[in-house]
N, C-alpha and C positions, 0 to 999 in steps of 0.2 A: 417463628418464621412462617408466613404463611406462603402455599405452595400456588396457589392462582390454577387458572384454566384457560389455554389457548383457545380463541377464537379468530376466525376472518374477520377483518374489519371491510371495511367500504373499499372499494378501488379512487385511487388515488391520481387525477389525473392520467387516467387508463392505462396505470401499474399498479399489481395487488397490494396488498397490505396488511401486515400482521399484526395482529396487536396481541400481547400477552395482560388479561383481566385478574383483577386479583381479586377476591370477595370484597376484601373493602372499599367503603364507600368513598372512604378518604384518601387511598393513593394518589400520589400524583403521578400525573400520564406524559411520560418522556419520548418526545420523537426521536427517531435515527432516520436523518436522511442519507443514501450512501450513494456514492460516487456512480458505480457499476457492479452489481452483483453476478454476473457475468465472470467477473476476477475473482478465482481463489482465495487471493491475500484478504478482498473487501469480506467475503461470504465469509472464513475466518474469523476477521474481527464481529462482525454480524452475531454469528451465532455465540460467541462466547459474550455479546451484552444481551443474548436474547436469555442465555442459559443464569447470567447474574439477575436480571430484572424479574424474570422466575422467580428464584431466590429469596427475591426480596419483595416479591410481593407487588412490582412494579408493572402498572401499564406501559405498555414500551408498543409505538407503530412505526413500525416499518416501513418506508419508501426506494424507490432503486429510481437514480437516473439514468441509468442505462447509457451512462457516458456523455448526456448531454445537459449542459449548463444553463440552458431556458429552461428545457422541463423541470430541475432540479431546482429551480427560481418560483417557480408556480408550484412544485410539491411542497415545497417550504412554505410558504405562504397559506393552502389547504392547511398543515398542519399549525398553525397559528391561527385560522381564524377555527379549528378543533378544540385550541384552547391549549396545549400542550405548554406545562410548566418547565421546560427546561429540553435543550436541541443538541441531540450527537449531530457533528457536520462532518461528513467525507465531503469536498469539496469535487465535482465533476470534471475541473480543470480550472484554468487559471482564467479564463474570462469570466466576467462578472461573479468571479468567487466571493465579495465581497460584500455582494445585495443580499443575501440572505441573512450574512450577519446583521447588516443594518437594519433588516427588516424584524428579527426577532427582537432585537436593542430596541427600536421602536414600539413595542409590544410589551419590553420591562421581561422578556426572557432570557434566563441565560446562556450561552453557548461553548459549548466543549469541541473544540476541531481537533480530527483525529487525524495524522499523516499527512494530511495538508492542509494548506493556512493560508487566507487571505493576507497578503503585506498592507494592505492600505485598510483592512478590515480584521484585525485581530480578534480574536473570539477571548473571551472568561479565561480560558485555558488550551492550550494546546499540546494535544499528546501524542507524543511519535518519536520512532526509531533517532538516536542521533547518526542521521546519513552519512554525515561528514567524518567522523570518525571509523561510519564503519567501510564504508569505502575506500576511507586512506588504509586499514586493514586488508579487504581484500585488495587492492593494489599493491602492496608489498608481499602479498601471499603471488599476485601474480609475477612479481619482480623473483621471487623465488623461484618458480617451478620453473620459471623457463633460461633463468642463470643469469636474468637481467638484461635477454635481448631478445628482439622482435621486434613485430609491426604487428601494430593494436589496430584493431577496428571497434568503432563502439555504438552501437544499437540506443539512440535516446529513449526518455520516457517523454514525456508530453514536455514541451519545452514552455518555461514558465513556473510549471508546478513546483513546488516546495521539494519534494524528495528529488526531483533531476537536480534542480539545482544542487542543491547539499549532497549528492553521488558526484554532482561533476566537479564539484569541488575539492572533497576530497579525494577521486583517482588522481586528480592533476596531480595533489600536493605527492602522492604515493608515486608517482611517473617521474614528477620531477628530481627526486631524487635514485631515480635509474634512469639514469640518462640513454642505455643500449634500448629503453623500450620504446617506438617509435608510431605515433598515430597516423597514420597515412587514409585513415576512413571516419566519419562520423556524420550518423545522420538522424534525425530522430523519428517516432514514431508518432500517429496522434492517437493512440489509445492503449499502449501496452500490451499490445495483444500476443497472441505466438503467430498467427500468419501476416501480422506487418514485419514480423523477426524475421520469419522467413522468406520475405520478399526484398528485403531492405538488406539481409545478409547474400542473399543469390546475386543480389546488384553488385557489390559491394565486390564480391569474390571474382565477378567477370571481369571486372575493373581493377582488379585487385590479387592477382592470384598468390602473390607472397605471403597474405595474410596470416597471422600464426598466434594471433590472438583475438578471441572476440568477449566482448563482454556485453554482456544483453542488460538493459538497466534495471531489467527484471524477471523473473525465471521465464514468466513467458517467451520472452525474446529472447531469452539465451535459447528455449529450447527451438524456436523457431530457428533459430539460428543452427541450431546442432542439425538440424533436417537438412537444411542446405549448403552445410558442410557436407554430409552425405550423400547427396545427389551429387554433388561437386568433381568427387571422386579424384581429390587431389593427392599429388605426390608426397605428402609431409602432411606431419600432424597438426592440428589446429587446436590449442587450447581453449575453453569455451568455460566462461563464468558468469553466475546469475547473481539475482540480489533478491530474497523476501524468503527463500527458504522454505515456502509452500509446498502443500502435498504432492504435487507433479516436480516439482524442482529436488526435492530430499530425495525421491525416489531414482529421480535423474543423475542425482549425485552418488548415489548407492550403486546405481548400474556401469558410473565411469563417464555418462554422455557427458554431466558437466564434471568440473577437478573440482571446482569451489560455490560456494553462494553463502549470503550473511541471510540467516537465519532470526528473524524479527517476530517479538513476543506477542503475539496477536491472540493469543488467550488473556494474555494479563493487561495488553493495548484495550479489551474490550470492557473487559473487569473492572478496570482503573477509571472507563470511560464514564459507564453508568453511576459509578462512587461518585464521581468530582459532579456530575450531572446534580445529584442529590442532594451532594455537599450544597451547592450552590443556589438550588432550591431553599436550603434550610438558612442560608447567608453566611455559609460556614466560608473563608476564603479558601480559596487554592491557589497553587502557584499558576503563573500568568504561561510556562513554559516544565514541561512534563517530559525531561528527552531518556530514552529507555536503552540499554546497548544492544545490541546487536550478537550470536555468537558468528565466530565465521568456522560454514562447515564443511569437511572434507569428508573423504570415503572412512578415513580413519575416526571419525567421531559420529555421524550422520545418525547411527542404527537408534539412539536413544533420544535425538529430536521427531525420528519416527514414530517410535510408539508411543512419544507422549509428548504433544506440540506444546514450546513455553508458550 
């Protein structure tokens, strides 16, 4: 196994760029284009392909769209005409999530999309959390703690994208069968963030003061959301749950801010990513659909996704 040596590559449509060199002359050199490294969850998957392609001895460059789906159209693109045998894709959002794939297929490269997925442009393989499941999860966790009544309010993620959709689906099916829990709010957000949580939940609460359950589609927004439950300074307590399980959200979960969040394998999401990448380099097949579970964590289980993230 050889161990390679990080170096700066080129900027990349005026964001940096890492590239991990291996001494060999013959690796092949994998791009990751990512969504927004900005986000926890993205940086996460990020670094455990950057710590596998190490490993293996893999040229791996790195790009950040910084949330936006033109820039992330033209990085993609840079890294194809680089030459790059095989494309990790976090998609930026759901507009034009589909031209990069076509554009590597055009090229005869293959593509792995991680967490989200063009519908009209499917990639090689796609690998990510099954939302759907793990959301009908935490919504029967929230049908629990609260005895199976309330009014939900719910913090979108980018509408469109692969994981809203498949969260929103599954909380429904998990609500629907608690019929005392009741949606009186829902709004989405355009980027995940925790101060659109927290703008979108202060609205929400003025409008809304019975609220007594929130759920952020992502820990960001959950915790943005926990903030303006606290300024709120309301009579009753307000349940608050996330989704991705990230370092700020487990810790949040530890402290009591959030009760819940599903915890997504984002070491092994990134592991799996570079393998199937390689795979597909060498013409090995893979499955066309890669969905990984979810745990879902409370104060009672947290402390061990802490010190050691799946």
């Amino acid at each position: 196994m050889q161990t390679g040596k990080m170096i700066v590559a080129a900027t990349l449509v005026g964001l940096s760029a890492v590239a991990w060199r291996p001494d060999s002359a013959h690796a092949q050199e994998v791009g990751l284009a990512v969504a927004n490294l900005q986000s926890n969850f993205f940086n996460e998957i990020k670094q455990a392909v950057e710590a596998e392609a190490k490993a293996k001895g893999v040229t791996l460059t790195v790009v950040d769209a910084r949330g936006d789906s033109a820039t992330q159209v033209s990085q993609v693109q840079d890294l194809i005409t680089r030459g790059i045998k095989a494309l990790i894709y976090i998609p930026a959002g759901a507009t034009a999530a589909g031209v990069p794939v076509r554009a590597a297929r055009a090229a005869n490269i293959p593509v792995v999309a991680v967490d989200r997925t063009a519908p009209d442009e499917p990639a090689e393989t796609f690998i990510a959390t099954d939302s759907v499941a793990a959301a009908r999860t935490l919504g029967n966790e929230v049908c629990a703690i609260t005895g199976g009544k309330g009014n939900v309010a719910i913090i979108q993620g980018q509408l469109g994208t692969t994981p809203e959709v498949d969260r929103d689906n599954g909380f429904n099916t998990a609500l629907a069968a608690c019929p005392g829990l009741k949606v009186i709010a829902k709004q989405a957000s355009k980027g995940w963030h925790r101060d659109e949580g927290f703008a979108i939940a202060q609205d929400m609460l003025q409008r809304h003061p019975d609220i007594t359950v929130l759920f952020g589609r992502a820990d960001a927004l959950a915790l943005g959301a926990a903030q303006a439950v606290k300024v709120a300074n309301l009579d009753h307590q307000v349940v608050i749950v996330g989704f991705d399980g990230d370092t700020s959200g487990l810790l949040a979960v530890r402290d009591g801010t959030l009760a819940a969040t599903m915890t997504q394998k984002t070491q092994f999401m990134g592991k799996l990513a570079l393998n199937s990448a390689l795979d597909l380099i060498k013409g090995v097949k893979v499955p066309a659909m890669q969905l990984l579970p979810a745990e879902l964590t409370t104060k009672a289980n947290v402390a061990p996704f802490i010190a050691t993230h799946p």
